[in-house]
C-alpha positions as CSV (number, residue, x, y, z in Angstrom):
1,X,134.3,116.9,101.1
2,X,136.4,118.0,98.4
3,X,138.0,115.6,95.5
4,X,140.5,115.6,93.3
5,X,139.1,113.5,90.8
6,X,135.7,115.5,90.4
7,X,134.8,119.2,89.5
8,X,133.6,121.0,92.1
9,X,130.3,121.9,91.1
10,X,129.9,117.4,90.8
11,X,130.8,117.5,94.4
12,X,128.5,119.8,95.7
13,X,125.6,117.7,93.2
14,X,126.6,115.0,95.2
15,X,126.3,116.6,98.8
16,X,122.8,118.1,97.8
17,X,121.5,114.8,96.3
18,X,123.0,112.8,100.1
19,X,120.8,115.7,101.6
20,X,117.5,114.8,99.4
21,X,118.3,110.8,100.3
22,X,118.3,112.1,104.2
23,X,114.7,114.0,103.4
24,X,116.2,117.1,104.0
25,X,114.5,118.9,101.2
26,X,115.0,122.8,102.3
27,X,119.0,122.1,102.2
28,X,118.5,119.4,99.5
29,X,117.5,122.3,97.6
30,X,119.4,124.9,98.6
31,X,122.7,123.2,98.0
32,X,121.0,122.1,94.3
33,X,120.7,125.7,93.3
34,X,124.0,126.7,94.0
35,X,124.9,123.2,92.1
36,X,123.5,124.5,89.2
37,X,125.0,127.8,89.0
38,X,128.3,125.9,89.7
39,X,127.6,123.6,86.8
40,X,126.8,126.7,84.1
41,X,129.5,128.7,85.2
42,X,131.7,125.5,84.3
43,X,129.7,124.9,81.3
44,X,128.2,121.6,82.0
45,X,124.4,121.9,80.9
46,X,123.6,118.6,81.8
47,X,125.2,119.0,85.6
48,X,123.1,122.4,85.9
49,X,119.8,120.3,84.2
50,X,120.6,117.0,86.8
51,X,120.5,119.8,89.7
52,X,117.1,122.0,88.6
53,X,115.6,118.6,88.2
54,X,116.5,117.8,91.9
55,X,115.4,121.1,92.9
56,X,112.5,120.3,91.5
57,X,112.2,116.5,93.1
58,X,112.3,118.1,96.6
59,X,109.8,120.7,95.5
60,X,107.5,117.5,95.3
61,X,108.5,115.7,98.2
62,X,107.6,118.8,100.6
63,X,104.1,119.0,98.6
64,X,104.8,122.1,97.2
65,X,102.9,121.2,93.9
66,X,102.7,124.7,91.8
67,X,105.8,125.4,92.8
68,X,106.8,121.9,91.5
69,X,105.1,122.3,88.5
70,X,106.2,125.6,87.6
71,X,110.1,124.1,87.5
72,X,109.1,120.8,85.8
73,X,107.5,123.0,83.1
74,X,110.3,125.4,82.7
75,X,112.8,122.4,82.6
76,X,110.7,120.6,79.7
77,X,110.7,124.0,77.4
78,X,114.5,124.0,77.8
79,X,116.3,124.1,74.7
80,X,118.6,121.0,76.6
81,X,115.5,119.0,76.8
82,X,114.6,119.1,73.5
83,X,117.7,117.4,72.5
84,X,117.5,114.3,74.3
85,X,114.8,111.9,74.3
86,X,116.3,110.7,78.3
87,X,115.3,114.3,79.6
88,X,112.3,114.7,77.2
89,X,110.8,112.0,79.0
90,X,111.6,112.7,82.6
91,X,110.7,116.0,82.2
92,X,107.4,114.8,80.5
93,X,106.4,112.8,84.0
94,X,107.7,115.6,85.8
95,X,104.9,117.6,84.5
96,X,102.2,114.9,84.0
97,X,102.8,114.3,88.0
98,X,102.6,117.7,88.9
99,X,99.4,118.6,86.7
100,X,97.7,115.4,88.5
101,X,98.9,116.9,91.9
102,X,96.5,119.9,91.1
103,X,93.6,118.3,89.8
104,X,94.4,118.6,86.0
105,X,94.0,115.0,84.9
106,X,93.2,115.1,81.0
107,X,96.4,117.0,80.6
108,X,98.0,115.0,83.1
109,X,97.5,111.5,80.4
110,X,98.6,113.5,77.6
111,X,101.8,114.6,79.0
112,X,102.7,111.1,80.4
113,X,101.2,109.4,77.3
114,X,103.9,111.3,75.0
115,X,106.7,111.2,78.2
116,X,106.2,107.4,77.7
117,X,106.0,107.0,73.5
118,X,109.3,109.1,73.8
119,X,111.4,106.8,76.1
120,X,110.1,103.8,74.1
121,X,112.0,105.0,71.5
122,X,115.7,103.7,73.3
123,X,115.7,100.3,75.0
124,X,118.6,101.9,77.8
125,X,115.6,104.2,78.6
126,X,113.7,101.2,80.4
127,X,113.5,102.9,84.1
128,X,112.5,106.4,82.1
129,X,109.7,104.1,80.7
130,X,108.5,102.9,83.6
131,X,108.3,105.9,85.7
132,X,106.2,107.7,82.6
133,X,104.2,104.6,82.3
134,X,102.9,104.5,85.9
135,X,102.0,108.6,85.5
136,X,99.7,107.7,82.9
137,X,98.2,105.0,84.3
138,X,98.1,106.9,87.5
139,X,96.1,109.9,85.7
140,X,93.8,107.9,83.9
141,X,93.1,106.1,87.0
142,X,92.0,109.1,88.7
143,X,89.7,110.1,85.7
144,X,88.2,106.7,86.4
145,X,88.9,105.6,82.5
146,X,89.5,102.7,84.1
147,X,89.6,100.3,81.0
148,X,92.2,102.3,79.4
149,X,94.2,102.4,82.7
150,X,94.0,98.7,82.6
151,X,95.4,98.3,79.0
152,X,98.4,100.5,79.6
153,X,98.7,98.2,83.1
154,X,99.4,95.4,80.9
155,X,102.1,97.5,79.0
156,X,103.9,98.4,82.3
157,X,103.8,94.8,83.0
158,X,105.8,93.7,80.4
159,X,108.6,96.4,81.3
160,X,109.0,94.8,84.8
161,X,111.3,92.1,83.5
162,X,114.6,90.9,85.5
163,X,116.2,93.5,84.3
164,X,114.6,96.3,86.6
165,X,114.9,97.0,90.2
166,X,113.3,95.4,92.9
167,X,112.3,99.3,93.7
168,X,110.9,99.6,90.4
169,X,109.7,96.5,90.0
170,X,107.3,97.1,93.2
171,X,106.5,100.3,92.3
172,X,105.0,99.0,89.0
173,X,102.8,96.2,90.6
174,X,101.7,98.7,93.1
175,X,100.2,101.0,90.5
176,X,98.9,97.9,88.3
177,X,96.9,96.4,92.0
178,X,95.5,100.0,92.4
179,X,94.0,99.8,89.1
180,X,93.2,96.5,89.6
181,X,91.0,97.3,93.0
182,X,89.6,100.4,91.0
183,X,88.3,98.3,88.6
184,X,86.4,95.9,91.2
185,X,88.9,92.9,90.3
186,X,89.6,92.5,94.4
187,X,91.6,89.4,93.8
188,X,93.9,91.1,91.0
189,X,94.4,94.1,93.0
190,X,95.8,91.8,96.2
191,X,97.7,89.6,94.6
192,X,99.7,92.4,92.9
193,X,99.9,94.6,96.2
194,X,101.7,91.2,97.4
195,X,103.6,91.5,94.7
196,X,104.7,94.7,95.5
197,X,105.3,94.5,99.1
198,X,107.5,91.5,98.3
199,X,109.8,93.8,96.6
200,X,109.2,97.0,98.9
201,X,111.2,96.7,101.8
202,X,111.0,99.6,105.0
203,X,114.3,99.3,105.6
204,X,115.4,100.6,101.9
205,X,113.1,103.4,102.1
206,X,110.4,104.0,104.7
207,X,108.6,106.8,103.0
208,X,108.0,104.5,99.7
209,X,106.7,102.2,102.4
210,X,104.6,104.7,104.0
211,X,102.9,105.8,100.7
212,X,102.9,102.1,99.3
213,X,100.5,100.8,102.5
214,X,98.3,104.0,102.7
215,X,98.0,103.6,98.8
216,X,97.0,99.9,99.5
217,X,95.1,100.6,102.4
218,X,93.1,103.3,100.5
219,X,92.2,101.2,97.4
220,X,91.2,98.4,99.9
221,X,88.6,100.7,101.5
222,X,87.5,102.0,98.5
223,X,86.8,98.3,97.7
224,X,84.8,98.0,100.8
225,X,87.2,95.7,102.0
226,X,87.3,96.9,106.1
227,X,89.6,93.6,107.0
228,X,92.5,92.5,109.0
229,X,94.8,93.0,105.9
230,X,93.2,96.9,105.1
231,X,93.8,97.5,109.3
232,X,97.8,95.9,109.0
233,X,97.9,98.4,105.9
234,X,96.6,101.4,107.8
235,X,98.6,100.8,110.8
236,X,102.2,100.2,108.9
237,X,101.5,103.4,107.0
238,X,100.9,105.5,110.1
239,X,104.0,104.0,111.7
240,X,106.5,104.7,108.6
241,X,104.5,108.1,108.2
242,X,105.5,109.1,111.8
243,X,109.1,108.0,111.7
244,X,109.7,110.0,108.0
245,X,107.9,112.8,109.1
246,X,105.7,113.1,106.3
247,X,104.6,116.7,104.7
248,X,101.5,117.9,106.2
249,X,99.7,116.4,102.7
250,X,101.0,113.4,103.8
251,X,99.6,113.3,107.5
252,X,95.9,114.7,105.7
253,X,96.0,111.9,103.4
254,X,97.0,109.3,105.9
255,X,94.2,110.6,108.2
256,X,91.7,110.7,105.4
257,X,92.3,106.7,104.9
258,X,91.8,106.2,108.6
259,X,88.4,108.3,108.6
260,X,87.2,105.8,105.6
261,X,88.1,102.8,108.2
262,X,86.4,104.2,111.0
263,X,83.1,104.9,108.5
264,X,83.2,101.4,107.2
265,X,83.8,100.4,110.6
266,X,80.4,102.1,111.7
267,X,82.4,104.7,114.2
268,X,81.1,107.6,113.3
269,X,81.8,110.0,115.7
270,X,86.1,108.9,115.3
271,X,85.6,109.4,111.8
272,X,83.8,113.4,112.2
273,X,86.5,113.8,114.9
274,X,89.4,113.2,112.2
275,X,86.8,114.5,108.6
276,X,85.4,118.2,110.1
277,X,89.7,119.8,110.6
278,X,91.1,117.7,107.4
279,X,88.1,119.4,105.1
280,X,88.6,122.6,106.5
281,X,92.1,122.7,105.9
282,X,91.5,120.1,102.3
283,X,93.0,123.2,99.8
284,X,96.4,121.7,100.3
285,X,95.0,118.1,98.9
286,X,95.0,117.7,95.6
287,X,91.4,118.5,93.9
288,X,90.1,115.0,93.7
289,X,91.4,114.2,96.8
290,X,90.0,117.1,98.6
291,X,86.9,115.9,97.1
292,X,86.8,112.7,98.2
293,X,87.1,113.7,101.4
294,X,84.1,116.0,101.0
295,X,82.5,113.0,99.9
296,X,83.1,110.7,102.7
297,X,82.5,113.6,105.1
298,X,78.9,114.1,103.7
299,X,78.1,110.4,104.2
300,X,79.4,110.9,107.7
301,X,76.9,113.6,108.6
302,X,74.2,111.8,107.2
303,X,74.8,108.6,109.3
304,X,75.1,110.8,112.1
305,X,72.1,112.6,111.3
306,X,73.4,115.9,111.0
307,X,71.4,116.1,107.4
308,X,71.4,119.9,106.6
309,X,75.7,119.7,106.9
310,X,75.9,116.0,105.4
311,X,74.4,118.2,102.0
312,X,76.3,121.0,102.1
313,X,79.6,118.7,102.0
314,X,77.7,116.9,99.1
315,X,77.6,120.0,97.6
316,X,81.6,121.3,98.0
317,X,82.7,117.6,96.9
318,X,80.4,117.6,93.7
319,X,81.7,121.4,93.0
320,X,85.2,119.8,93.4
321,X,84.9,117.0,91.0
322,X,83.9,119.1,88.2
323,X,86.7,121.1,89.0
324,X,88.8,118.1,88.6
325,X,87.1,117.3,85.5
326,X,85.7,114.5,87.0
327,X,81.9,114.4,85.8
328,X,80.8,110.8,86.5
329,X,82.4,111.2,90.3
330,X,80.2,114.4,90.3
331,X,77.0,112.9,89.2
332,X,77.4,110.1,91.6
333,X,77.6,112.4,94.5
334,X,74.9,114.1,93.1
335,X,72.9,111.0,92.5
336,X,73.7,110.0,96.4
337,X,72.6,113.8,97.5
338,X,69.2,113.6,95.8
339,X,68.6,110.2,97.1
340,X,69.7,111.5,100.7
341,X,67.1,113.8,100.1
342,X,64.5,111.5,98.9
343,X,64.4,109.7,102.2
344,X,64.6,112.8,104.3
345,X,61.5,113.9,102.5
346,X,59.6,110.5,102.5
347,X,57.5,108.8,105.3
348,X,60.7,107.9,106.6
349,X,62.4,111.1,106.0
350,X,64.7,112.3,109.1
C-alpha cells in the first residue's frame, strides 16, 4: 500500500501499527523496526520514537516483560524524550508498567508518580494523564498502600470527564473498582466494575474484555465473593481469552482465577489439578503474582491434607513476597503457616 501523500517510512508505521491492532505482535514488531530505521534515515525522530515505542507495546502484549522494560528504559533516557513533556510521560508509564510486571513495585509508584506530575503540566495531555495515573494506582495497589491508592483513585476520577473515551473512561473505573474491592468497600468496587463494563464493549476489543473480567473476577474472589456475578466474570474471561489467544501469562493468570473459584467453592481436587503445573511453571508470572499463587496453593494442600507440601508452598510464596517487597503479604502467609502448624501440633493436629 503505497501513497502519495505520505513518506514511506509513515506508510510502513501504519502497516506495522494495523498488524499490532490484528494481535500480530512478531510482525507488529518486525515491520516497527524497519519503521524506525526508515524514519531516522529520513530524519524524523519522532516517526522513529512513535515506532520503538510500538516495538516496545508488542514486547508487552506477548509478556515479554525484561525485554519490555529494557526498551521502555532506553526510550525514556533518549535525548528526544527529554524534550517533550508528551513522551516524558508515556515513557514514564512505560517503565512504571514494566517494573511492576517484574515485581519491582516501590520503583514502579515513583516512576508513574512523576510520569503523571509531568503530563499534568499540559491540559491536551489528558489521555497521557490517565494512562500514568492508573500505573500508579496500579503499583501502589499491589504494595497494598491501599489508602494512598485510594486518594490518587479519586484524582483519576476527576480526569474521566466527557471529554475522554469511552475506552478510557472504562479503563479508569476498572482500576478505581479494583482498589475499591482491595480495600474491603465490596459495594464501591461493583458499582464501579459496572461502570466499567458499561463502557467496555467485546466487540471493540476482546482482549481488554478478556483482562477487564478476569481482573473483576479476581478482585471479587479476593473479596470472598464466590457468586453468580464472580462465575459470569470468570466464564466471559475464559471465552474472550480463548478467542484472542492470550500469551501463555495470560492463560496462567486466567487459570489461577479459576483455581481461587474452585477453592472458595470447596473443590479441592479441581483446584490442585489446575495450582500443582501453574506453580511449577509460575517464573513467567510476575513476582507477586507467582506468589499468590503459592499462596492459594498452600491453602489447597492443607484442606486436602497434604500438610508437609501445603508448608513448603507457604514457604516459596512468603520467599516471593519479600522479593516483591511485599512484607505485610509475607508476614501474613507466615502468620497463616505458623497457625497451620499450631493445629497440626495440637490435640487436633493432623
Amino acid at each position: 500500500m503505497q501513497s502519495p501523500h505520505l513518506a514511506p517510512h509513515l506508510v510502513a508505521g501504519l502497516n506495522a501499527r494495523a498488524k499490532w491492532k490484528a494481535r500480530d505482535f512478531d510482525e507488529a514488531f518486525r515491520m516497527a523496526a524497519e519503521a524506525a530505521e526508515l524514519a531516522r534515515d529520513a530524519g524524523d525522530e519522532p516517526a522513529w520514537w512513535n515506532m520503538r515505542y510500538l516495538q516496545a507495546e508488542c514486547l508487552r502484549d506477548q509478556g515479554r516483560i525484561e525485554e519490555y522494560l529494557a526498551l521502555a528504559i532506553a526510550l525514556n533516557d533518549h535525548s528526544l524524550t527529554a524534550s517533550s513533556p508528551e513522551l516524558g510521560a508515556k515513557a514514564g508509564t512505560m517503565v512504571a508498567i514494566g517494573l511492576q510486571g517484574l515485581g519491582r513495585l516501590a520503583e514502579a509508584a515513583t516512576m508513574a508518580s512523576d510520569a503523571a506530575k509531568l503530563a499534568a503540566r499540559d491540559s491536551d495531555l489528558l489521555y497521557v494523564q490517565v494512562l500514568a495515573q492508573r500505573a500508579l494506582i496500579a503499583a501502589l495497589a499491589e504494595s497494598r498502600l491501599l489508602d494512598d491508592a485510594w486518594r490518587e483513585c479519586l484524582v483519576l476520577e476527576t480526569l474521566i470527564t466527557d471529554d475522554v473515551d469511552e475506552d478510557t473512561a472504562g479503563k479508569g473505573y476498572w482500576v478505581i473498582g479494583n482498589v475499591a474491592f482491595l480495600a474491603d468497600r465490596v459495594a464501591d468496587g461493583s458499582r464501579y466494575h459496572d461502570l466499567a463494563a458499561e463502557r467496555l464493549s467485546p466487540s471493540k476489543d476482546v482482549d481488554l474484555w478478556a483482562r477487564f473480567n478476569r481482573a473483576s473476577a479476581e478482585m471479587r474472589l479476593q473479596a470472598k465473593l464466590g457468586d453468580a456475578a464472580t462465575l459470569r466474570c470468570i466464564e466471559r474471561a475464559e471465552l474472550a481469552t480463548d478467542i484472542v489467544g492470550g500469551s501463555e501469562r495470560d492463560h496462567l493468570e486466567m487459570s489461577l482465577v479459576r483455581a481461587h473459584w474452585n477453592y472458595l467453592a470447596g473443590d479441592m481436587q479441581e483446584a490442585l489439578a489446575i495450582l500443582e503445573p501453574l506453580c511449577a511453571r509460575s517464573s513467567i508470572l510476575a513476582t507477586q503474582t507467582s506468589a499468590e499463587a503459592h499462596f492459594l496453593f498452600g491453602r489447597t494442600l492443607l484442606a486436602s491434607q497434604r500438610i508437609d507440601e501445603g508448608l513448603v508452598a507457604f514457604e516459596e510464596a512468603a520467599k516471593l513476597f519479600e522479593q516483591a517487597a511485599l512484607p505485610e503479604r509475607s508476614a501474613a502467609v507466615r502468620e497463616y503457616h505458623r497457625q497451620s502448624l499450631g493445629r497440626r501440633g495440637g490435640p487436633h493436629g493432623g
